[in-house]
Backbone as JSON Lines, residues from 0, in Angstrom:
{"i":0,"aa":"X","n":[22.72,49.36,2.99],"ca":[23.25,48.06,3.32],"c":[22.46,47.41,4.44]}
{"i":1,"aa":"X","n":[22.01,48.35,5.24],"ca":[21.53,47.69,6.59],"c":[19.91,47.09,6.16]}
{"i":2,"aa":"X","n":[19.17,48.0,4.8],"ca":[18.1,47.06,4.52],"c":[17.84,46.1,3.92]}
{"i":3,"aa":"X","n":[19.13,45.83,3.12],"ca":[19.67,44.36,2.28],"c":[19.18,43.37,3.62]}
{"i":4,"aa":"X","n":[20.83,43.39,5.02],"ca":[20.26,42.71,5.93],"c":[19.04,42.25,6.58]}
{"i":5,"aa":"X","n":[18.42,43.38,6.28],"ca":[16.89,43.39,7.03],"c":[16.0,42.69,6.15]}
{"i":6,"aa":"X","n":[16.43,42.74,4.74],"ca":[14.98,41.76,4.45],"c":[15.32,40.49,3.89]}
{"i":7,"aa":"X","n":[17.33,40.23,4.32],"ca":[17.82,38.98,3.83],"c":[17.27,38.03,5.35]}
{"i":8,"aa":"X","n":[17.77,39.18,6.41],"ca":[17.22,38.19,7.63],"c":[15.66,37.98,7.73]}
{"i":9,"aa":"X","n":[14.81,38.73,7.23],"ca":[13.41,38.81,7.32],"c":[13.05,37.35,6.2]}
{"i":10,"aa":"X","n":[13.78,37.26,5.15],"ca":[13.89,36.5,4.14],"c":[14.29,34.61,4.67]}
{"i":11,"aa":"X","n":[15.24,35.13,6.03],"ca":[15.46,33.56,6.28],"c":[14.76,33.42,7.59]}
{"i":12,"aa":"X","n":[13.76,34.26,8.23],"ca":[13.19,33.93,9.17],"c":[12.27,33.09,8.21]}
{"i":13,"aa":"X","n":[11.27,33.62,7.56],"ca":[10.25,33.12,6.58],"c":[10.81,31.43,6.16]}
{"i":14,"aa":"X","n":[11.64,31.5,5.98],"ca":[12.67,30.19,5.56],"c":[12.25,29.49,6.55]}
{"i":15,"aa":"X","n":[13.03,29.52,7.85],"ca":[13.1,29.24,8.86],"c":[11.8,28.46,9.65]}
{"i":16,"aa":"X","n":[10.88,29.23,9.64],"ca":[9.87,29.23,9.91],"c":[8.44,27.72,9.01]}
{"i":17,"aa":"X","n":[9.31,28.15,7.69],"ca":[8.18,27.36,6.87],"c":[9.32,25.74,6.88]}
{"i":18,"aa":"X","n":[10.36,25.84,6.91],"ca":[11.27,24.56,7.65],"c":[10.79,23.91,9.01]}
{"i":19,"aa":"X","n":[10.18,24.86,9.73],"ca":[9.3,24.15,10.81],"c":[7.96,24.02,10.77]}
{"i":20,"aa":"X","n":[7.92,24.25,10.07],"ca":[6.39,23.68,9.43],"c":[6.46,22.22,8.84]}
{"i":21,"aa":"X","n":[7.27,22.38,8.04],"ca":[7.2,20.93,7.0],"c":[7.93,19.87,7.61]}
{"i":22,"aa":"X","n":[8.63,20.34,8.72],"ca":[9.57,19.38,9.83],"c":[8.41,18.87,10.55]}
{"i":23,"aa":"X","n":[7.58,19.59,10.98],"ca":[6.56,19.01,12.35],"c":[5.78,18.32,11.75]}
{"i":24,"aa":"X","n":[5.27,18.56,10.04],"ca":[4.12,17.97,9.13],"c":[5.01,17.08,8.75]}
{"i":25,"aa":"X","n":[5.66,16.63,8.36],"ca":[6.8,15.3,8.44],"c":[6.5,14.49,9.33]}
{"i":26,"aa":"X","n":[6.84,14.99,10.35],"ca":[6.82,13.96,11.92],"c":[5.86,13.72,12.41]}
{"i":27,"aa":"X","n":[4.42,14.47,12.23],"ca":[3.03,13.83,11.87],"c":[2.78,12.57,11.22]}
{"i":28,"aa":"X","n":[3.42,12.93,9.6],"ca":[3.3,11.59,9.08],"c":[3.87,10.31,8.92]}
{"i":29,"aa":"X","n":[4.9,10.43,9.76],"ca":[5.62,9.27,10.39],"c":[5.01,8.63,11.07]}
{"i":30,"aa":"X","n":[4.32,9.7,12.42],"ca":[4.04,8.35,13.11],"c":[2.26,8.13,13.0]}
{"i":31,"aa":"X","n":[1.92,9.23,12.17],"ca":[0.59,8.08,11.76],"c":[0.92,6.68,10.65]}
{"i":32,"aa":"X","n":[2.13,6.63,9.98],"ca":[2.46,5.52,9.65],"c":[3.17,4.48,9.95]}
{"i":33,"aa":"X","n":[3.68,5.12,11.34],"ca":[4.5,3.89,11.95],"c":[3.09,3.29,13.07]}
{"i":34,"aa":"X","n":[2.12,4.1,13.51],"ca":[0.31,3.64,13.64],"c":[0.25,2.8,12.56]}
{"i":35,"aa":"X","n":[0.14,2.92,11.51],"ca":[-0.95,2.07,10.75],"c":[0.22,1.05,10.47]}
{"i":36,"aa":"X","n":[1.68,1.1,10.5],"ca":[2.17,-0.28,10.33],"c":[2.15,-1.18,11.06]}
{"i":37,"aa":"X","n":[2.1,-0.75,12.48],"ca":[1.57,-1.51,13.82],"c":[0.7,-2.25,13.76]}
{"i":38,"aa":"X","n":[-0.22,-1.33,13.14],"ca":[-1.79,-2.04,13.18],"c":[-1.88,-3.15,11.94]}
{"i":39,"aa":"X","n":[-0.92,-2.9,10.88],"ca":[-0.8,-3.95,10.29],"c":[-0.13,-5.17,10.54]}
{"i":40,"aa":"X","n":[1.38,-4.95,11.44],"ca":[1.63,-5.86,12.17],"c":[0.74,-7.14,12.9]}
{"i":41,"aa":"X","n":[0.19,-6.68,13.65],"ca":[-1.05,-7.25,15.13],"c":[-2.47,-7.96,13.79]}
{"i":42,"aa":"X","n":[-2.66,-7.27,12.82],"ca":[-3.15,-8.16,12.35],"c":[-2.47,-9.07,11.56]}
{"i":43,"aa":"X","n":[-1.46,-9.21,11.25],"ca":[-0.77,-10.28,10.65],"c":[-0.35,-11.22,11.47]}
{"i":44,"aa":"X","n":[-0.26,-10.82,12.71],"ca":[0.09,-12.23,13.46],"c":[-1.1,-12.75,13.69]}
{"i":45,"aa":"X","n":[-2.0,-12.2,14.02],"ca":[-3.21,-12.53,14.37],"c":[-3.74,-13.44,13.1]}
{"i":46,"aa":"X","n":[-3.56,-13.16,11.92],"ca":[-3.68,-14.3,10.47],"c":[-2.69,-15.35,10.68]}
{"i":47,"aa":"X","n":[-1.68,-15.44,11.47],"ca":[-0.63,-16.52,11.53],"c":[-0.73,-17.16,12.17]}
{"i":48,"aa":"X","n":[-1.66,-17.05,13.63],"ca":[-2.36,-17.76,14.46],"c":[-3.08,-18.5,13.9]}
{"i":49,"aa":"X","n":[-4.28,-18.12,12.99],"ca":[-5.58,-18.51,12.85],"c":[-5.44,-19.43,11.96]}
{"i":50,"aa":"X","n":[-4.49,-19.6,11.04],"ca":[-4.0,-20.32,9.83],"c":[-3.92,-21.9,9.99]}
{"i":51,"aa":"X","n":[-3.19,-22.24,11.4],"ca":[-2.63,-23.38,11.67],"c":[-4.53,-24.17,11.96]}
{"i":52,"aa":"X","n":[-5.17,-23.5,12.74],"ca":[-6.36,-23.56,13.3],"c":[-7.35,-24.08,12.49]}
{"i":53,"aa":"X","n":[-7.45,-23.04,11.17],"ca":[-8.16,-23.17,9.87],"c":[-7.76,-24.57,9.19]}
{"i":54,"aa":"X","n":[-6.21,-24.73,9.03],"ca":[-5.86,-26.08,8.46],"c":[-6.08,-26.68,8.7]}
{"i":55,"aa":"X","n":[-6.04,-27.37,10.13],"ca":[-6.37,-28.1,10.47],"c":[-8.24,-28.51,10.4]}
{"i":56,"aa":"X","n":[-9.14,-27.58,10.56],"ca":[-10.33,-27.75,10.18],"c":[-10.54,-28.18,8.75]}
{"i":57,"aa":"X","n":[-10.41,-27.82,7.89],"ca":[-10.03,-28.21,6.53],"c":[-9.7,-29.52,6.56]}
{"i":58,"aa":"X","n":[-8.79,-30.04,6.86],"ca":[-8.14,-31.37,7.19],"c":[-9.23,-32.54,7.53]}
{"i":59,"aa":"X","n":[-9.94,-32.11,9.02],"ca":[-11.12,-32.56,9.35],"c":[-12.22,-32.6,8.49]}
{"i":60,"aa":"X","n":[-12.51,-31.34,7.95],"ca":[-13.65,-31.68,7.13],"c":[-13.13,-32.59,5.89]}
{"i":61,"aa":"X","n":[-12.18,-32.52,4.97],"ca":[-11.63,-33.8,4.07],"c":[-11.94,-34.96,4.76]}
{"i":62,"aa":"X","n":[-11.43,-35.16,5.84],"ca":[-11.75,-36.72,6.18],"c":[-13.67,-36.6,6.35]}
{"i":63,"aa":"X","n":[-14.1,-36.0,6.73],"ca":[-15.49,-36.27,6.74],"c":[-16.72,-36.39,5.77]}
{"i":64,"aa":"X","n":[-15.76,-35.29,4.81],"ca":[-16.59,-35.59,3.45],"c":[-16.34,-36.76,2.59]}
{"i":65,"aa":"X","n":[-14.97,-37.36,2.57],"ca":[-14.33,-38.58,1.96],"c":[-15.18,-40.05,2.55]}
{"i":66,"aa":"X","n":[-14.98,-39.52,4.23],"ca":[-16.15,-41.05,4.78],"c":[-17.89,-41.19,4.54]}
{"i":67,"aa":"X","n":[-18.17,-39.4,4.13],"ca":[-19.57,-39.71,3.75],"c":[-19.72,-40.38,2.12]}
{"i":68,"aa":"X","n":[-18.88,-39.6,1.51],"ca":[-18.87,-40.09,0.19],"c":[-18.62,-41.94,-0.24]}
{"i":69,"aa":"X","n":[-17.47,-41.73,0.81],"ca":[-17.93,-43.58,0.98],"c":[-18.53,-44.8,1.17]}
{"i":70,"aa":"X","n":[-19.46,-43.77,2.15],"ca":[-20.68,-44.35,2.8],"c":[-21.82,-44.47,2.1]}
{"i":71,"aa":"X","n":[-21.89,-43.25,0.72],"ca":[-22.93,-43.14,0.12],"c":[-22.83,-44.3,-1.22]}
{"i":72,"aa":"X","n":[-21.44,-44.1,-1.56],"ca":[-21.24,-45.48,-2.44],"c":[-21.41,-46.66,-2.04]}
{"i":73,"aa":"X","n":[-21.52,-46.88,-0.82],"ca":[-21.41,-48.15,0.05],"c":[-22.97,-48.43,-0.54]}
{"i":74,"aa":"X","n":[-23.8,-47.29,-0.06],"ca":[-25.39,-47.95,0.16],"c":[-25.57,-47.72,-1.08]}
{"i":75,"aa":"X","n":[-25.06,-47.31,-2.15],"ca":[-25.34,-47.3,-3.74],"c":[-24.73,-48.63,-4.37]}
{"i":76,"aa":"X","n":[-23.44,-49.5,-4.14],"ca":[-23.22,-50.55,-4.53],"c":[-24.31,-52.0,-3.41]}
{"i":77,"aa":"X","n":[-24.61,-51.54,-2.37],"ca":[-25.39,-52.61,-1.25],"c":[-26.91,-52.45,-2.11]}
{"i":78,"aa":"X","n":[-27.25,-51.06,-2.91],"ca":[-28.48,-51.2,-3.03],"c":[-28.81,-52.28,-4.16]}
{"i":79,"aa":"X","n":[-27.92,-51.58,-5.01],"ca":[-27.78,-52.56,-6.64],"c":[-26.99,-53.65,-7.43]}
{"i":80,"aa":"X","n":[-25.99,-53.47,-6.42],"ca":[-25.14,-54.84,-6.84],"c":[-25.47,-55.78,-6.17]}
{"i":81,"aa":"X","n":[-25.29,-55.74,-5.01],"ca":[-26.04,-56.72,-3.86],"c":[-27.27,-56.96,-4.01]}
């Protein structure tokens, strides 16, 4: 009876043991992913910044290409209609 015990307890040390294994390798990969969600965070605001910035350039360049294009019809109707 007493070696039943002995290799049921020998049996849940092993248990025991490989439960703290896969507990600590768990909690490794938590927080290398609560790391890389961070890091996905900081760049997403950082795209939410830049966005308003970008539009607005965009914006600017529309009006600048619209007044050249105007300008070029200008001296294309001044050359030949006129």
């Amino acid at each position: 009876m007493s070696d039943m015990s002995f290799k049921q307890a020998k049996e849940l040390v092993e248990k025991i043991e490989l439960t703290d294994l896969t507990l600590s390798k768990t909690v490794k990969d938590i927080e290398h992913s609560s790391k890389g969600f961070n890091e996905a965070l900081k760049h997403q605001e950082r795209i939410l910044t830049l966005l308003p910035k970008a539009n607005m350039k965009l914006n600017t360049m529309r009006i600048i290409v619209g007044i050249n294009i105007g300008f070029i019809l200008g001296v294309l109707v001044g050359k030949y209609i006129l």
